[in-house]
C-alpha positions as CSV (number, residue, x, y, z in Angstrom):
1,X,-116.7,79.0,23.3
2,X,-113.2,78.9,21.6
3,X,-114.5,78.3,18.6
4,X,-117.5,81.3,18.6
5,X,-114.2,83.4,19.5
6,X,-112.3,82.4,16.7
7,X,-115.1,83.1,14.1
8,X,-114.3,85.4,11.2
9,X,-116.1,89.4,12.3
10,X,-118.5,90.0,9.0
11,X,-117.2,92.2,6.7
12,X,-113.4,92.3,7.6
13,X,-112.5,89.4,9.4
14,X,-110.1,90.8,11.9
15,X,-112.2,93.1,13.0
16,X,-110.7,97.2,13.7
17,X,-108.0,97.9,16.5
18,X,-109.3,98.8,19.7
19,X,-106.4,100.2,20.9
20,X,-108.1,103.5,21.7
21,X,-111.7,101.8,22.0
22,X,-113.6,102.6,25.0
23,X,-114.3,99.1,25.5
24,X,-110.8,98.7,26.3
25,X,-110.8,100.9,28.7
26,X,-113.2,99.6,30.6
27,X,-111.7,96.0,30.6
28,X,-108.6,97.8,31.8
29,X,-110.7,99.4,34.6
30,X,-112.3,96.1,36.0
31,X,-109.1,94.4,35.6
32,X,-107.7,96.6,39.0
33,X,-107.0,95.2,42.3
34,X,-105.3,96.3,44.8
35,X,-102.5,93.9,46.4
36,X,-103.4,92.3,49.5
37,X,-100.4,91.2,51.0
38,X,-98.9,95.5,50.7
39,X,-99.7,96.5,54.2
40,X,-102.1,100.0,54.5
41,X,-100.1,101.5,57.3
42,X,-102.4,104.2,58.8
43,X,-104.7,104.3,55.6
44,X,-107.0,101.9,56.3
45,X,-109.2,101.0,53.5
46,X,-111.6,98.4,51.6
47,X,-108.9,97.0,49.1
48,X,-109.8,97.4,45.5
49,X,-110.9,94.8,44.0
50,X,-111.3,92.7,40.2
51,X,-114.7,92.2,38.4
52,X,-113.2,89.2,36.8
53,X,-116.8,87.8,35.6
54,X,-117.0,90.9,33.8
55,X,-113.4,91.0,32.3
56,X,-114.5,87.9,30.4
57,X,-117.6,89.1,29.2
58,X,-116.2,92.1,27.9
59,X,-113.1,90.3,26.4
60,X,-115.3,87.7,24.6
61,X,-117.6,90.6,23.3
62,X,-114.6,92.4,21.9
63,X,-113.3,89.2,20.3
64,X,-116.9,88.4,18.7
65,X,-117.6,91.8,17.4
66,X,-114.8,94.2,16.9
67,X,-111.9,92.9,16.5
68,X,-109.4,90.0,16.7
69,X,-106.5,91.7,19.4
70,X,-104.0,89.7,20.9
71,X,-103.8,92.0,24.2
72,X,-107.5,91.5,24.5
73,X,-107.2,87.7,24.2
74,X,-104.3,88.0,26.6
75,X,-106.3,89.6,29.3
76,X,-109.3,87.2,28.9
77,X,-106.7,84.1,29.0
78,X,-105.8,85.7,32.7
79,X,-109.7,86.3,33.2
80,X,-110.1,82.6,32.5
81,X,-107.0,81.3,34.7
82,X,-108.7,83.6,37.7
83,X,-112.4,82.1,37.7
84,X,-111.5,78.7,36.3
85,X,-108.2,78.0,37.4
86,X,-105.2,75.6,35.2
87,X,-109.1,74.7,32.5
88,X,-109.1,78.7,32.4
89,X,-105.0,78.7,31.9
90,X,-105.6,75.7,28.8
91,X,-108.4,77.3,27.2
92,X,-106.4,80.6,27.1
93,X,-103.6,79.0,25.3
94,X,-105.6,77.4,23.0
95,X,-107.3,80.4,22.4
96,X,-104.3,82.5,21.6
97,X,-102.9,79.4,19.7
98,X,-106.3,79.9,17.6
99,X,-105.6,83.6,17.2
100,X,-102.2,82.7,15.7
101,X,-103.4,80.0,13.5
102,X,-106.3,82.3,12.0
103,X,-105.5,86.2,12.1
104,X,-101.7,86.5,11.8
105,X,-101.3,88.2,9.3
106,X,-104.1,91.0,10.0
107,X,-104.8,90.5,13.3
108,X,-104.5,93.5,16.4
109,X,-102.0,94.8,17.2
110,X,-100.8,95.2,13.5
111,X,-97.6,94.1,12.2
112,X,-96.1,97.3,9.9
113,X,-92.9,97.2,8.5
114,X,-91.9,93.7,9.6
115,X,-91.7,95.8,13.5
116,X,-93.2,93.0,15.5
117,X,-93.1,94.5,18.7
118,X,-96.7,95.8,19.3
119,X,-97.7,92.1,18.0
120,X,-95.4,90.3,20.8
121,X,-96.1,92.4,24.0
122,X,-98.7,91.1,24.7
123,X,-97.2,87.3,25.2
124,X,-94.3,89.4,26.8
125,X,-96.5,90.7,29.5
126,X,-98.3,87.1,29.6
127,X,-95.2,85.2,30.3
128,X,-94.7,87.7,33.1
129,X,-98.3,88.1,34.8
130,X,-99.0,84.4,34.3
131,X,-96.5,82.6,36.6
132,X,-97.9,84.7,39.7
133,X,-101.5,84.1,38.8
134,X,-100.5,80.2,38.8
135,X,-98.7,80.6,42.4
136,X,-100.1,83.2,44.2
137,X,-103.7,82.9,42.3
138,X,-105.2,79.9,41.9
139,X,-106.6,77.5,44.5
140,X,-105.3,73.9,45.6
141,X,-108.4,73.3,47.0
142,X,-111.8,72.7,45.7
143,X,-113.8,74.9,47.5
144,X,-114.2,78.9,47.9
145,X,-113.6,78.7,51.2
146,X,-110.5,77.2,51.4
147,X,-109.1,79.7,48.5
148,X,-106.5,80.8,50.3
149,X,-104.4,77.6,49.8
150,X,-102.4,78.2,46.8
151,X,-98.8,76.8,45.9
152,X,-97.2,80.3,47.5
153,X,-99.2,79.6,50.4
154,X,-98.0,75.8,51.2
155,X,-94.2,76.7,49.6
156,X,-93.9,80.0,52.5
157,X,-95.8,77.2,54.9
158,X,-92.6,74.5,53.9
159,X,-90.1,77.2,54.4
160,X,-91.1,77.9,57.9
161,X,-90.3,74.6,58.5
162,X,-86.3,74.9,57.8
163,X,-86.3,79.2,58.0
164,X,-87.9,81.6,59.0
165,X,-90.9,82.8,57.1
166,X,-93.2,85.8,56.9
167,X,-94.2,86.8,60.4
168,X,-97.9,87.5,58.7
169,X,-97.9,83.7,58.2
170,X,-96.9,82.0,60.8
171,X,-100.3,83.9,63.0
172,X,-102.0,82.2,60.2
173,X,-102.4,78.6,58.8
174,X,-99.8,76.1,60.0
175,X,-99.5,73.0,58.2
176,X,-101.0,70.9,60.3
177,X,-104.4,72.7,59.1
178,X,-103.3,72.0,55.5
179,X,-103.2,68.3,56.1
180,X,-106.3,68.4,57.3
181,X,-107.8,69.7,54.2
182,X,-105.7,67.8,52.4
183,X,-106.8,64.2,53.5
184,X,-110.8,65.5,53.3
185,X,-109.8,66.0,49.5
186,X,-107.9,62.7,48.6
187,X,-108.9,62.4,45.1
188,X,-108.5,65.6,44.0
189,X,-104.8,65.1,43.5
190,X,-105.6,63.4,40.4
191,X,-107.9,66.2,39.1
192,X,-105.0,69.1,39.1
193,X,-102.7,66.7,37.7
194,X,-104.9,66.1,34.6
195,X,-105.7,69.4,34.6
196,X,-101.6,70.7,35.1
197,X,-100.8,68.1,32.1
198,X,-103.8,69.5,30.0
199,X,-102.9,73.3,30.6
200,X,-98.9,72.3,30.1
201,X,-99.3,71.0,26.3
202,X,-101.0,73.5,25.6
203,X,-98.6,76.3,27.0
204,X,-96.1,74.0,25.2
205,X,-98.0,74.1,21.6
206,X,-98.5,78.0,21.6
207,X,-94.8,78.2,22.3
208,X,-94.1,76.3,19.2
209,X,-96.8,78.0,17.0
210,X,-95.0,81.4,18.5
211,X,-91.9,80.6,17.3
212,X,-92.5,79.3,14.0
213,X,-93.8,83.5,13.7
214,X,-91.4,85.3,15.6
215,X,-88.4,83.0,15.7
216,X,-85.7,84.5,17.9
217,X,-87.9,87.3,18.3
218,X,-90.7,85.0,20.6
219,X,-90.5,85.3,24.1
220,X,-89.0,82.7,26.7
221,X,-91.9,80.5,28.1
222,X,-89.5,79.4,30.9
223,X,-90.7,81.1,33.7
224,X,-94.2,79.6,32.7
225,X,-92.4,76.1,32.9
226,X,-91.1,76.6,36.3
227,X,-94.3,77.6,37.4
228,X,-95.7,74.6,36.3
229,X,-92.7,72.9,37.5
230,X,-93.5,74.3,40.9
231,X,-97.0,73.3,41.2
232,X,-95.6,69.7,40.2
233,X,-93.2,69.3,43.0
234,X,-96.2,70.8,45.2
235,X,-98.9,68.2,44.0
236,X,-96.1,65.3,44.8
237,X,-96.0,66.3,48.6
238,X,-99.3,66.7,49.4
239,X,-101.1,64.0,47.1
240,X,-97.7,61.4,46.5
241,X,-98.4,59.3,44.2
242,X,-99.3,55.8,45.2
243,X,-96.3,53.4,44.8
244,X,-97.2,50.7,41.6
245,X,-97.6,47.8,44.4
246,X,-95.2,44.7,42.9
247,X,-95.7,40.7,43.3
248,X,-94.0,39.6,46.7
249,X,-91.0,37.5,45.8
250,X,-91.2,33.8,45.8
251,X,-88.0,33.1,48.9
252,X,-87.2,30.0,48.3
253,X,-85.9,27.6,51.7
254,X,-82.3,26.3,51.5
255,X,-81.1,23.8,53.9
256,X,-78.4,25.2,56.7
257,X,-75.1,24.9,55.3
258,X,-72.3,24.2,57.3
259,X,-70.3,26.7,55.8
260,X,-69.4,29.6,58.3
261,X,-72.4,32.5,57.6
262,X,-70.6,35.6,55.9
263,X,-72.0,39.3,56.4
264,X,-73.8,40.9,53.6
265,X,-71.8,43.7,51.7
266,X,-73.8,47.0,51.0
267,X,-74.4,47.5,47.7
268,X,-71.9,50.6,46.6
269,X,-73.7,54.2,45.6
270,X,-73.1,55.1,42.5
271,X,-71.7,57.8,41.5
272,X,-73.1,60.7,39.3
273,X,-71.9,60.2,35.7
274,X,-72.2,64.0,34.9
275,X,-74.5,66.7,36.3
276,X,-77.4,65.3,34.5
277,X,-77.4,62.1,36.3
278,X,-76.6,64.1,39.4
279,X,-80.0,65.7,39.4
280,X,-81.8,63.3,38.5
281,X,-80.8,60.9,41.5
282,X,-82.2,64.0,43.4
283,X,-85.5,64.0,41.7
284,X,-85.4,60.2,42.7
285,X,-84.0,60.5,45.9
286,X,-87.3,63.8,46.3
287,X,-89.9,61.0,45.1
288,X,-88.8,58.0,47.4
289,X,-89.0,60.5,50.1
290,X,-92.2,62.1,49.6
291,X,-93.8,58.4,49.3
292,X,-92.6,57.4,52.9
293,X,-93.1,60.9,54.5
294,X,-95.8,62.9,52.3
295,X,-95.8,65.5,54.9
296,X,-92.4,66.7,55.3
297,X,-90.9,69.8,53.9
298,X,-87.7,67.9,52.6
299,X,-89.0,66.4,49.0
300,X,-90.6,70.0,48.3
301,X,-87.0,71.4,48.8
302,X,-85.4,68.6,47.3
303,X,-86.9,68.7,43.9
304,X,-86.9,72.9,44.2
305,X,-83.4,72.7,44.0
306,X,-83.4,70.3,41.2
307,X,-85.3,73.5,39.2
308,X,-83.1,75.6,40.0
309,X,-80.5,73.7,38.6
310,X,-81.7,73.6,35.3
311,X,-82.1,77.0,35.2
312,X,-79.7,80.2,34.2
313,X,-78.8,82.1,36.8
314,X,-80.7,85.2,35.5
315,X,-84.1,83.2,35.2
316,X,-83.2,82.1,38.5
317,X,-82.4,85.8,40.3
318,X,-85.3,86.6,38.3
319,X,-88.2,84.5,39.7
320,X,-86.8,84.9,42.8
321,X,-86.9,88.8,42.7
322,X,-90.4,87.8,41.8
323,X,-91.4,86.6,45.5
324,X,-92.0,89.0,48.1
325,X,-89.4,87.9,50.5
326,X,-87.6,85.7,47.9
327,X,-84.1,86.5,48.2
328,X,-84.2,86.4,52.3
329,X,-85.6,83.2,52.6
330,X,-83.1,81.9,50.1
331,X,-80.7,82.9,51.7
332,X,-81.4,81.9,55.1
333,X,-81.8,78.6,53.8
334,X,-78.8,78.8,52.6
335,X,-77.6,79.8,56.3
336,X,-75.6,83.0,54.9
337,X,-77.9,85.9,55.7
């Protein structure tokens, strides 16, 4: 499909701008939806909501036949990351790496007098949309039914456990139903990570093919990565990976001595070399734990602060303005609110 997608349009290989096309309009139309989780108040109503099916097939017609536009591409990547999940988030980045690679120079939105603006919204508005389709969008689960699960869904659930949480949620799944659905599913671990992995590098190579074009003028992928970080820490706690089981040690017998037996002298805890070294023995400390207890909030948290360490305060304040209910949780967590 990428590749049908990246063939030249007869004629004039970019294609025309749709900017003012009426098929963009109409992919702009079927893109709405109303937001869920926004309570109605008296106004009770059937929400609003996408034809994503039909986003795609309208994107992929505008790519084949008119013309070769970046916000198009950007809103069929976040078509694709909708129906197919992190295979739909990978094939949009190849996709727009594809884009890059072929119709730079004369591609839509044009590039006029070296004002690259119009060119890099629409990976500006990616790096922003993205990250709440991966959390609050796409399924942990493999099956329809079971949709609801996504890594907002089981991060609020982990919260409850040490604060207080949306009232909405705690009338609704515990996590004692997620474990459930978890252990019916015990392969499927391995599936998302390949699939995180996949959708990662190639996240990672449009970044690089980005920058080589718009240097200091390329977005920051960075709340992409913590995303991806997230749904990392997420996949540890509910499928941990299986420890690499080791020989048993060979215990050789030794005669009694007579000398007087001598206690045994704990081995001393190193300390952090630098803040580097400091986080990592929390990432460590996160991974032991979520081996011996795969069902306990405290490795989730653990390597969540770990992210947040290695990122500036204003990414920080940033994805956390992001979540609806962000900053209270935090700090109630934090025991200061």
């Amino acid at each position: 499909v990428i590749e049908h997608l990246l063939q030249a349009i007869s004629g004039e290989p970019a294609g025309r701008s749709l900017r003012y096309d009426p098929i963009t309009t109409r992919i702009s139309a079927m893109r709405q939806e109303d937001d869920a989780s926004l309570p109605q108040g008296e106004w009770q109503r059937e929400l609003q909501r996408a034809d994503w099916n039909g986003v795609a097939a309208l994107c992929e017609e505008a790519l084949v036949e008119h013309g070769k536009d970046f916000q198009i591409a950007a809103w069929l990547c976040e078509a694709w990351a909708r129906q197919r999940g992190l295979e739909g988030l990978c094939c949009g980045a190849q996709l727009l790496d594809g884009l890059i690679a072929n119709f730079w120079e004369d591609g839509w939105p044009a590039i006029e007098d070296d004002d690259v603006e119009a060119r890099r919204a629409p990976f500006v508005w990616l790096v922003a949309t993205l990250p709440v389709v991966l959390l609050a969008h796409i399924p942990l689960l493999d099956n329809r039914a079971q949709a609801w699960l996504t890594v907002d869904v089981f991060r609020r659930l982990t919260m409850r456990g040490a604060a207080q949480a949306d009232e909405a949620l705690q009338e609704g799944p515990d996590m004692a139903q997620v474990e459930r659905l978890i252990a019916a599913q015990p392969q499927h671990g391995d599936v998302l990570r390949t699939a995180l992995d996949q959708a990662r590098l190639a996240w990672e190579a449009l970044d690089r093919r980005l920058n080589e074009h718009l240097g200091l003028e390329a977005p920051s992928f960075e709340p992409l990565r913590e995303a991806f970080r997230q749904w990392e820490a997420c996949l540890a706690a509910l499928w941990p990976l299986k420890a690499i089981s080791q020989p048993e040690p060979v215990v050789e017998v030794v005669a009694p001595s007579a000398e007087p037996e001598t206690m045994s002298v704990p081995a001393r805890i190193e300390r952090p070399r630098d803040r580097a070294h400091a986080y990592q023995q929390i990432e460590m400390i996160a991974a032991y734990l979520a081996e011996i207890e795969p069902h306990s909030p405290t490795p989730y948290l653990l390597r969540q602060a770990a992210s947040w360490g290695a990122m500036p305060l204003d990414v920080l304040m940033r994805s956390i303005a992001q979540e609806e209910g962000g900053l209270a949780r935090l700090l109630s967590l934090l025991d200061v609110a």
